[in-house]
VOGU-3710 file (C-alpha; in Angstrom, 3 decimals, decimal comma):
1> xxxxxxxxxx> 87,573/80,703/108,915  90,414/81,071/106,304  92,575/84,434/107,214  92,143/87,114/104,530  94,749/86,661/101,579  96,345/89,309/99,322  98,067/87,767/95,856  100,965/90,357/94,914  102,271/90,083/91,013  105,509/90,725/91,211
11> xxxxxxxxxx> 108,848/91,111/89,082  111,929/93,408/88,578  109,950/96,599/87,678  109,369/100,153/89,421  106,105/99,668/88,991  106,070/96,249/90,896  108,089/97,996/93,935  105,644/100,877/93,956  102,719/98,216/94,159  104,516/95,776/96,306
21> xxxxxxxxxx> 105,331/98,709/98,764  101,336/99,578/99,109  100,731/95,543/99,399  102,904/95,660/102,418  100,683/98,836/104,022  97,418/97,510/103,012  98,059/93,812/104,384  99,421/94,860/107,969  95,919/96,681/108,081  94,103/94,152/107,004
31> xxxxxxxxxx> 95,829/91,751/109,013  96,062/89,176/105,879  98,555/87,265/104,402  100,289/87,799/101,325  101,390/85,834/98,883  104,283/87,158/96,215  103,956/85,389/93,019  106,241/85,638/90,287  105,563/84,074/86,946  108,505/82,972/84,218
41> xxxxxxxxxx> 107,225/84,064/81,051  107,823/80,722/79,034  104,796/81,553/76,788  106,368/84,185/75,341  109,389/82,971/74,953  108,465/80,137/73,071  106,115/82,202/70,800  109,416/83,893/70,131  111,384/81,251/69,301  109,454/78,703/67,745
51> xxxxxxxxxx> 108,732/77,868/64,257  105,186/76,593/62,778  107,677/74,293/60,565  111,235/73,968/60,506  113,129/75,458/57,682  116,789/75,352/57,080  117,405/74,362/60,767  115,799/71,872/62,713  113,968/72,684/66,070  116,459/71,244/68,439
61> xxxxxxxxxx> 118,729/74,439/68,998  115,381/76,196/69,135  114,647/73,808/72,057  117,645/74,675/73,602  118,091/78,281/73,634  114,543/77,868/75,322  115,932/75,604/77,795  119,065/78,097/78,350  116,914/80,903/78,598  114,584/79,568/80,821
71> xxxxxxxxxx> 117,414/78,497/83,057  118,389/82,465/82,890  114,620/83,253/83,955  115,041/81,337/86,644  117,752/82,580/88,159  116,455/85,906/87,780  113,117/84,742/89,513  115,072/83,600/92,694  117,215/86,943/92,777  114,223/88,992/93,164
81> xxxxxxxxxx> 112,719/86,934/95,406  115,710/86,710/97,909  115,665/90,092/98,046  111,693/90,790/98,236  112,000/88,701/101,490  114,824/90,754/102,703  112,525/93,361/102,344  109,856/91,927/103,919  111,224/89,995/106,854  111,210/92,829/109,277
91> xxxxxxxxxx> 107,806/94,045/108,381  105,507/91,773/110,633  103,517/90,686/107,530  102,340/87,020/107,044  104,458/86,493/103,912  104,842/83,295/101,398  106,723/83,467/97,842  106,065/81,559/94,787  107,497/80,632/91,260  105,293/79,695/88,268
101> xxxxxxxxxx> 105,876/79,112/85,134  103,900/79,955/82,023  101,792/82,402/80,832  101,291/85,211/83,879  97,903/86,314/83,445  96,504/82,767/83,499  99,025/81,494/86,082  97,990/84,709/88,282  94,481/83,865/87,506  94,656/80,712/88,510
111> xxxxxxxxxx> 96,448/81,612/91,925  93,871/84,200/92,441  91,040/81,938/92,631  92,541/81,191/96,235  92,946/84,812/97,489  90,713/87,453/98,074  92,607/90,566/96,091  94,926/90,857/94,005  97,644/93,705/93,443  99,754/94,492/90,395
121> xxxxxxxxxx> 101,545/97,240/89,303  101,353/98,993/85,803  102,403/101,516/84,048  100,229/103,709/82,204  101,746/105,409/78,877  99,675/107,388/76,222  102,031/106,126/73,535  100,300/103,564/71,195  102,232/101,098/69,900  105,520/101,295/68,351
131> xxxxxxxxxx> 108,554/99,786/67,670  110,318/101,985/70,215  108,036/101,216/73,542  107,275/97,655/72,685  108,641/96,821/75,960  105,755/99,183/77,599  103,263/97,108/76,031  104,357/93,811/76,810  104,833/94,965/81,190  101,914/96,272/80,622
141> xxxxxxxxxx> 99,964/93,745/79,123  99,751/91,626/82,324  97,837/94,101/84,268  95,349/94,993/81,341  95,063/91,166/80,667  94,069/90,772/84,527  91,655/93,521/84,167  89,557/91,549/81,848  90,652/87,883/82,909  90,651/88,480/87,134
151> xxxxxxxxxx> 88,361/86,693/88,653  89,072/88,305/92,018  89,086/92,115/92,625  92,184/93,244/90,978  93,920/96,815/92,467  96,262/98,299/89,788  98,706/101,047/91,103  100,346/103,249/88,590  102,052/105,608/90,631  103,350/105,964/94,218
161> xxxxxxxxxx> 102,065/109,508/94,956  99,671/109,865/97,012  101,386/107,031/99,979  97,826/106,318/100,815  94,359/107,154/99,546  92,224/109,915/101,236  89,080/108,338/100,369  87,576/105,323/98,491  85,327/107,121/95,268  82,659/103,997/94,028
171> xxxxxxxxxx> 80,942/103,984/90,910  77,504/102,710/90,898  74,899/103,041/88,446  71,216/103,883/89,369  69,381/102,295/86,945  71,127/98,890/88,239  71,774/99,118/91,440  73,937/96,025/93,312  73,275/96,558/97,054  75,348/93,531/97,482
181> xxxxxxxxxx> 78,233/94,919/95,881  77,682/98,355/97,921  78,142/96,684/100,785  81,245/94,350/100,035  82,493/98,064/98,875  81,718/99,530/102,035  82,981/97,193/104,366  86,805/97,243/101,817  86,829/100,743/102,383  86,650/99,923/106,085
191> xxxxxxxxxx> 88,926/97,260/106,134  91,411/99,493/104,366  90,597/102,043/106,680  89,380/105,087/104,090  86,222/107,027/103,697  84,232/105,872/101,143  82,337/107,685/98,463  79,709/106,986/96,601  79,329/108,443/93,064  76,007/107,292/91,464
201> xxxxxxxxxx> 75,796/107,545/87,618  72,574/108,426/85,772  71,880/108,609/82,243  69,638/112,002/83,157  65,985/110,965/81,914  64,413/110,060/84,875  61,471/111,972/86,098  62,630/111,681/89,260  65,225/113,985/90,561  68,624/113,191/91,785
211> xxxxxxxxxx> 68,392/114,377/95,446  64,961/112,333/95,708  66,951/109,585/94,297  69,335/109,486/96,911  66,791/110,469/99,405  65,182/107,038/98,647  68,170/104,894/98,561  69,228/106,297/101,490  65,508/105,354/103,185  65,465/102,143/101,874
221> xxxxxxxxxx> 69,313/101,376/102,899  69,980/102,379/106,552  73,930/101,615/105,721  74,107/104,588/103,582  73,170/107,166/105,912  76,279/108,444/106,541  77,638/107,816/103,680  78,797/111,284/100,960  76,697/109,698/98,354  76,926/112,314/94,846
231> xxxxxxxxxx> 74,860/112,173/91,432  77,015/112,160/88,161  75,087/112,264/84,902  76,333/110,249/82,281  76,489/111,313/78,233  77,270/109,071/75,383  80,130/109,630/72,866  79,034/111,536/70,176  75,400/110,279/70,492  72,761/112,864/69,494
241> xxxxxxxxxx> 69,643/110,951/71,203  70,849/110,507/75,003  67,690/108,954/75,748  67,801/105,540/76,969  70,928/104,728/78,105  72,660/101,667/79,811  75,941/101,987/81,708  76,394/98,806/80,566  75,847/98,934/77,105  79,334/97,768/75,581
251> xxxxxxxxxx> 79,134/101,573/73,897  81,907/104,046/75,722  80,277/106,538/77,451  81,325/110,273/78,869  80,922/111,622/82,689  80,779/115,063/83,523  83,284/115,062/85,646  87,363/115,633/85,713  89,439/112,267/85,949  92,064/114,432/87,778
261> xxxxxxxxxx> 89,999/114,705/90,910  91,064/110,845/91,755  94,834/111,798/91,815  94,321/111,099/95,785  91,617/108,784/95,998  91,413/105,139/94,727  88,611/104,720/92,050  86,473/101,236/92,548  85,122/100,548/88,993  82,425/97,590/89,138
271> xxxxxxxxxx> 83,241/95,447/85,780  80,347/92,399/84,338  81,157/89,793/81,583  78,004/90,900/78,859  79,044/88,905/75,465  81,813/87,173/76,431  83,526/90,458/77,180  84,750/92,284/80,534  83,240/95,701/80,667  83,070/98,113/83,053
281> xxxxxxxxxx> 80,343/100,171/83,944  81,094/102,986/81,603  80,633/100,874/78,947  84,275/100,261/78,094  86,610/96,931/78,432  88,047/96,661/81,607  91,346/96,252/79,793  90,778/99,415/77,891  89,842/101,691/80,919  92,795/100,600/82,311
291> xxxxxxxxxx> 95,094/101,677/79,449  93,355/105,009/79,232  93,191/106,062/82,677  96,082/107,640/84,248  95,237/107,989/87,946  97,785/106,375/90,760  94,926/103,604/91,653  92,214/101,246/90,327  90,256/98,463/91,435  88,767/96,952/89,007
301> xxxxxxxxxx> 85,979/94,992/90,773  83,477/92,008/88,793  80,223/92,275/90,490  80,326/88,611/90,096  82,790/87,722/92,445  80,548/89,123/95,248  79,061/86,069/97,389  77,917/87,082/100,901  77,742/89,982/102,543  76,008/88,873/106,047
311> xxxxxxxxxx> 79,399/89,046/107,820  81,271/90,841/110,559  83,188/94,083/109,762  86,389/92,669/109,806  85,644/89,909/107,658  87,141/90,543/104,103  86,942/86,740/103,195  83,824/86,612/102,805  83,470/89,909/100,755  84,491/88,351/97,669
321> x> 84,362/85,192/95,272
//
């Protein structure tokens, strides 16, 4: 059996530290290794300096001012990593570094296809775009581009407060209910050592009621006995007719409920590809949630990635992918 594996993204921002530093925590509990990647951005810095056809000059001192800058990204790259492993060496964590080059959400994605999490950090800003934070947007790109390109389950962390989660809060939806993913859920929240909760979304037109929902998923899943499972009824954005309504429906929807109560908790947001698109169960892109939501932590998990679930406790492997 392969040992668990953690991919961190990593580079020279607060945000990174903050995510790098809950990395560390969450891999000593989990016993798994982790592997610190760091991509050189030469995508973008050949979008920058390229030309579709040369003009006045040719593209030769384009070439090289991508060769000397590249050079300067590299050095950078080694800097942080000498002194991520500084950081790390006395922490008792099974610990590798990389170096890629290209463009870091595919380069992360392809890395991820070996691991069975992966943790970035980002910053969330309710700025739209402008000239003045257009360095907001490009950090912050990676993380939204992972939300909707990760093929593993992808935890975000946006701030450092609280130093741990009190609980795990999981969306689910009713009217599709993954048992499998439950379960890969459940046995995370173990692994990470936090109480998981269950939040169950309805769209509020069934005939049945929610406590005789849960009554029945609770009968016909002995796992989720003890588990705090609550009812949440979901409303459509500006939508009159609120009958018939898929969680899944590419249309944003509204919960009744206060985003601020997650300030403590880590949110686990189940995300399917419907159209060619990443969207999470409240009907948004993953990408977008992301943007929008300002609470310290979010996994962003595709219900895709969930393979086999008849495993020990302790085996995270086999959770995911």
């Amino acid at each position: 059996m392969n040992k668990t594996s953690f991919l961190l993204c990593l580079n020279g921002t607060k945000q990174s530290q903050i995510a790098a530093e809950m990395a560390f925590e969450l891999a000593q509990k989990a016993d798994a290794q982790l592997t610190a990647q760091h991509v050189i951005d030469t995508s973008t810095a050949w979008d920058f300096l390229r030309n579709e056809e040369p003009g006045f000059i040719g593209s030769g001192l384009y070439i090289e001012t991508f060769e000397i800058l590249k050079k300067a990204q590299r050095e950078i790259a080694n800097k942080l990593m000498e002194k991520y492993e500084s950081v790390i060496e006395n922490k008792k964590i099974d610990s590798i570094t990389v170096i890629d080059e290209g463009a870091p959400v595919e380069e992360i994605c392809r890395r991820a296809q070996n691991h069975d999490l992966v943790i970035v950090g980002h910053h969330y800003s309710a700025a739209k775009f402008s000239v003045q934070n257009r360095w907001h947007h490009a950090t912050s790109a990676v993380a939204e581009g992972l939300a909707n390109q990760c093929p593993k389950p992808l935890l975000i962390i946006q701030k450092s407060e609280p130093a741990f989660w009190q609980d795990m809060q999981i969306l689910v939806s009713l009217e599709h209910m993954n048992v499998s993913f439950i379960r890969a859920c459940l046995r995370t929240a173990l692994f990470f050592g936090v109480t998981p909760k269950i939040i169950c979304l309805m769209s509020g037109y069934h005939e049945e009621k929610a406590d005789e929902l849960v009554k029945n998923l609770r009968n016909t899943h002995s796992d989720l006995l003890e588990i705090d499972i609550q009812t949440k009824v979901v409303r459509k954005a500006n939508q009159v007719d609120q009958l018939h309504i898929d969680l899944w429906s590419q249309e944003p929807a509204e919960l009744e409920f206060d985003y601020t109560l997650f300030q403590k908790s880590l949110l686990l947001v189940p995300t399917r590809e419907i159209g060619g698109k990443r969207i999470s169960i409240l009907g948004v892109e993953a990408n977008e949630m992301v943007a929008q939501l300002s609470i310290p932590a979010i996994l962003m998990w595709p219900e895709e990635s969930i393979r086999s679930h008849a495993t020990p406790d302790r085996d995270f492997e086999k959770l995911t992918a």
